[in-house]
ChimeraX commands (.cxc) that place a marker at each C-alpha (Angstrom):
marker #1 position -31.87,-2.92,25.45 radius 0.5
marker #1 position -28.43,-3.33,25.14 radius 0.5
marker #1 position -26.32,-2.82,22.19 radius 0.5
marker #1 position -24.53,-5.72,20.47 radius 0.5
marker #1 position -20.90,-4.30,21.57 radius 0.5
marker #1 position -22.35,-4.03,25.07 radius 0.5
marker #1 position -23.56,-7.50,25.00 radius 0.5
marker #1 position -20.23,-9.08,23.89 radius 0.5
marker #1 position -17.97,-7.13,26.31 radius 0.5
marker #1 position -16.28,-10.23,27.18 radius 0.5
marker #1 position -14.23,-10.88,24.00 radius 0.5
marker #1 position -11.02,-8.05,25.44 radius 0.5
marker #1 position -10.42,-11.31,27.28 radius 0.5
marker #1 position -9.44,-13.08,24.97 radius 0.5
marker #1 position -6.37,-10.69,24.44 radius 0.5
marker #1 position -4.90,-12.64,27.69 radius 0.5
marker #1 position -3.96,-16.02,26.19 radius 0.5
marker #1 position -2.63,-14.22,22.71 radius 0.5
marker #1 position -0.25,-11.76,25.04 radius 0.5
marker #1 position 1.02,-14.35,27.61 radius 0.5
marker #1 position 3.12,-16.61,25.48 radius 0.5
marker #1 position 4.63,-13.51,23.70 radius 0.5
marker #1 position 6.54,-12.50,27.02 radius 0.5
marker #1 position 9.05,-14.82,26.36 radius 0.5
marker #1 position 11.69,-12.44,28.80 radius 0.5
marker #1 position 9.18,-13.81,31.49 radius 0.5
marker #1 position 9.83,-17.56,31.56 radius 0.5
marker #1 position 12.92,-17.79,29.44 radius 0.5
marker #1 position 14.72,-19.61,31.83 radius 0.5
marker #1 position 14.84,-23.59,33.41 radius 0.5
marker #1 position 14.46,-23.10,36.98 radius 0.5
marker #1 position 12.63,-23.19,38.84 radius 0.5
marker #1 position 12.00,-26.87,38.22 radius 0.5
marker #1 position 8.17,-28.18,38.41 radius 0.5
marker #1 position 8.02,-31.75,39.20 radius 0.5
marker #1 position 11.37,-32.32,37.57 radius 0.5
marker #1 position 9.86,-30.22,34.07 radius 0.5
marker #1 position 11.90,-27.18,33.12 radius 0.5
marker #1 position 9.77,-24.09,33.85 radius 0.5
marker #1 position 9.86,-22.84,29.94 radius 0.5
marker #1 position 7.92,-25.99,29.13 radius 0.5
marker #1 position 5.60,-25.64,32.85 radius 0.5
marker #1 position 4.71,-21.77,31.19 radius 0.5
marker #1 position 3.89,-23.06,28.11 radius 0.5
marker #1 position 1.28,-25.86,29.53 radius 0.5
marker #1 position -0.13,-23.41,31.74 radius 0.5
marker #1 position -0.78,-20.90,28.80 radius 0.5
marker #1 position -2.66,-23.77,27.29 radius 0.5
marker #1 position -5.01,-24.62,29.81 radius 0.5
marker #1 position -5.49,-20.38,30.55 radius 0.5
marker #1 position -6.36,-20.16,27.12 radius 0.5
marker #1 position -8.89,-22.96,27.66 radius 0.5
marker #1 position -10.49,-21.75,30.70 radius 0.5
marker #1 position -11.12,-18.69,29.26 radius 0.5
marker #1 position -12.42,-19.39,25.96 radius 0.5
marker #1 position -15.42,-21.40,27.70 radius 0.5
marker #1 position -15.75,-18.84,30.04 radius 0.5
marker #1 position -16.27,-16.14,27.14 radius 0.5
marker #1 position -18.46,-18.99,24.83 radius 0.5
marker #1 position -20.49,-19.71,28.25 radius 0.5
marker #1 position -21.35,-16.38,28.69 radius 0.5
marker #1 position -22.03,-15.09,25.55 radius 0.5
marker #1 position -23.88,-18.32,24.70 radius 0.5
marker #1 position -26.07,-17.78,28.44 radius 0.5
marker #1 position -26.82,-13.98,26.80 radius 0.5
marker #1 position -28.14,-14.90,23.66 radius 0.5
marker #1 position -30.31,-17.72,25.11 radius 0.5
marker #1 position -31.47,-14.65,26.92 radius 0.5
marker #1 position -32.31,-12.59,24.70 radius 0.5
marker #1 position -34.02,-15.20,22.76 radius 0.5
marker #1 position -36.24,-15.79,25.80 radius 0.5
marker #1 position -37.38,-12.32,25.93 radius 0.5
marker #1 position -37.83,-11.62,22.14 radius 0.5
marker #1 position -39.13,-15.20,21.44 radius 0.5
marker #1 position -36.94,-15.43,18.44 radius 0.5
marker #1 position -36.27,-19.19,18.28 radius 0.5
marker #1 position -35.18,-20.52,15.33 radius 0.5
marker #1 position -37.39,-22.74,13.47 radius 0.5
marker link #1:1,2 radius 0.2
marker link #1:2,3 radius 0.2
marker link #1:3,4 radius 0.2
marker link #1:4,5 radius 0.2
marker link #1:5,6 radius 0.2
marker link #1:6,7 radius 0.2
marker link #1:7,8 radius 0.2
marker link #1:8,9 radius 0.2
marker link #1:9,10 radius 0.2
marker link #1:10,11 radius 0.2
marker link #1:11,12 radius 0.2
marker link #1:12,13 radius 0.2
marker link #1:13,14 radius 0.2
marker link #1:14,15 radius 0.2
marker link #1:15,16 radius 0.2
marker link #1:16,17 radius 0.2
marker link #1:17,18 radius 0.2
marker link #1:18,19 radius 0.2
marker link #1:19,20 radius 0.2
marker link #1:20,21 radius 0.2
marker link #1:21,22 radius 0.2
marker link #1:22,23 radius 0.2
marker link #1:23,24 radius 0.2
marker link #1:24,25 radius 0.2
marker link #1:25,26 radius 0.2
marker link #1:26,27 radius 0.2
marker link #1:27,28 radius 0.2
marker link #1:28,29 radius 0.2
marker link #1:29,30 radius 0.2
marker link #1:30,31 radius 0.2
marker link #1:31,32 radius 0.2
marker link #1:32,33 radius 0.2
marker link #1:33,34 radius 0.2
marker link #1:34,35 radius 0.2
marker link #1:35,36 radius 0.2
marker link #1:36,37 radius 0.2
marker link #1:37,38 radius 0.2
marker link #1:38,39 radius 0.2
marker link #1:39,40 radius 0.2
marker link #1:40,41 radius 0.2
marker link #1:41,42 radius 0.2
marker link #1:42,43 radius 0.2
marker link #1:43,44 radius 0.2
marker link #1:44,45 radius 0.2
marker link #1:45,46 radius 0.2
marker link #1:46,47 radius 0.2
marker link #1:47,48 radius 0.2
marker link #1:48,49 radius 0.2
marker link #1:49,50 radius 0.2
marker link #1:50,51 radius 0.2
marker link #1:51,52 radius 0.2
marker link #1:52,53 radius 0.2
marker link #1:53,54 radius 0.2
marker link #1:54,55 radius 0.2
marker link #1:55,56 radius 0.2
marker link #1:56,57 radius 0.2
marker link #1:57,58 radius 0.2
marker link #1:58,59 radius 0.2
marker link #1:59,60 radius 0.2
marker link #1:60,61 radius 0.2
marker link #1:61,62 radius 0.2
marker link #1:62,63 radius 0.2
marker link #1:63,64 radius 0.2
marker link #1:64,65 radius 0.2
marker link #1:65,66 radius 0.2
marker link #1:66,67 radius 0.2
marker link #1:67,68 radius 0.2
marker link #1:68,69 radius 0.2
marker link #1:69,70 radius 0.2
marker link #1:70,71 radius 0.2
marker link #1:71,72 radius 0.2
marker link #1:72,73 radius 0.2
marker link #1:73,74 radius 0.2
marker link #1:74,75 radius 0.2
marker link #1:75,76 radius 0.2
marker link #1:76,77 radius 0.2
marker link #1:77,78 radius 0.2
view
């Protein structure tokens, strides 16, 4: 059986949508423009929805594992 670190190997990405907004050198700038919004702001939204995507991603799979493991141990709650 795996170990509990093992099982929850997803969480490093998580790291992603902390680091991106910090590189502000990256997108500190107003062009190119992206359907007539600065592309500062156009970084900023996309950061957002990144961050979104993958915390369901990490919840969905780390939710899918336990389920799992549940299954084979027959630990439900009660």
């Amino acid at each position: 059986m795996a170990s509990p670190a093992r099982r929850r190997s997803g969480y490093w990405l998580l790291a992603i949508p902390t680091i991106a907004p910090l590189l502000t050198p990256l997108y500190d700038r107003a062009t190119p423009m992206v359907w007539g919004i600065p592309f500062f702001y156009t970084y900023q939204m996309a950061c957002v929805l990144l961050a979104m995507v993958i915390l369901i991603s990490v919840h969905v799979r780390n939710r899918r594992r336990d389920w799992q493991l549940r299954e084979q141990r027959n630990e439900w709650p009660r």
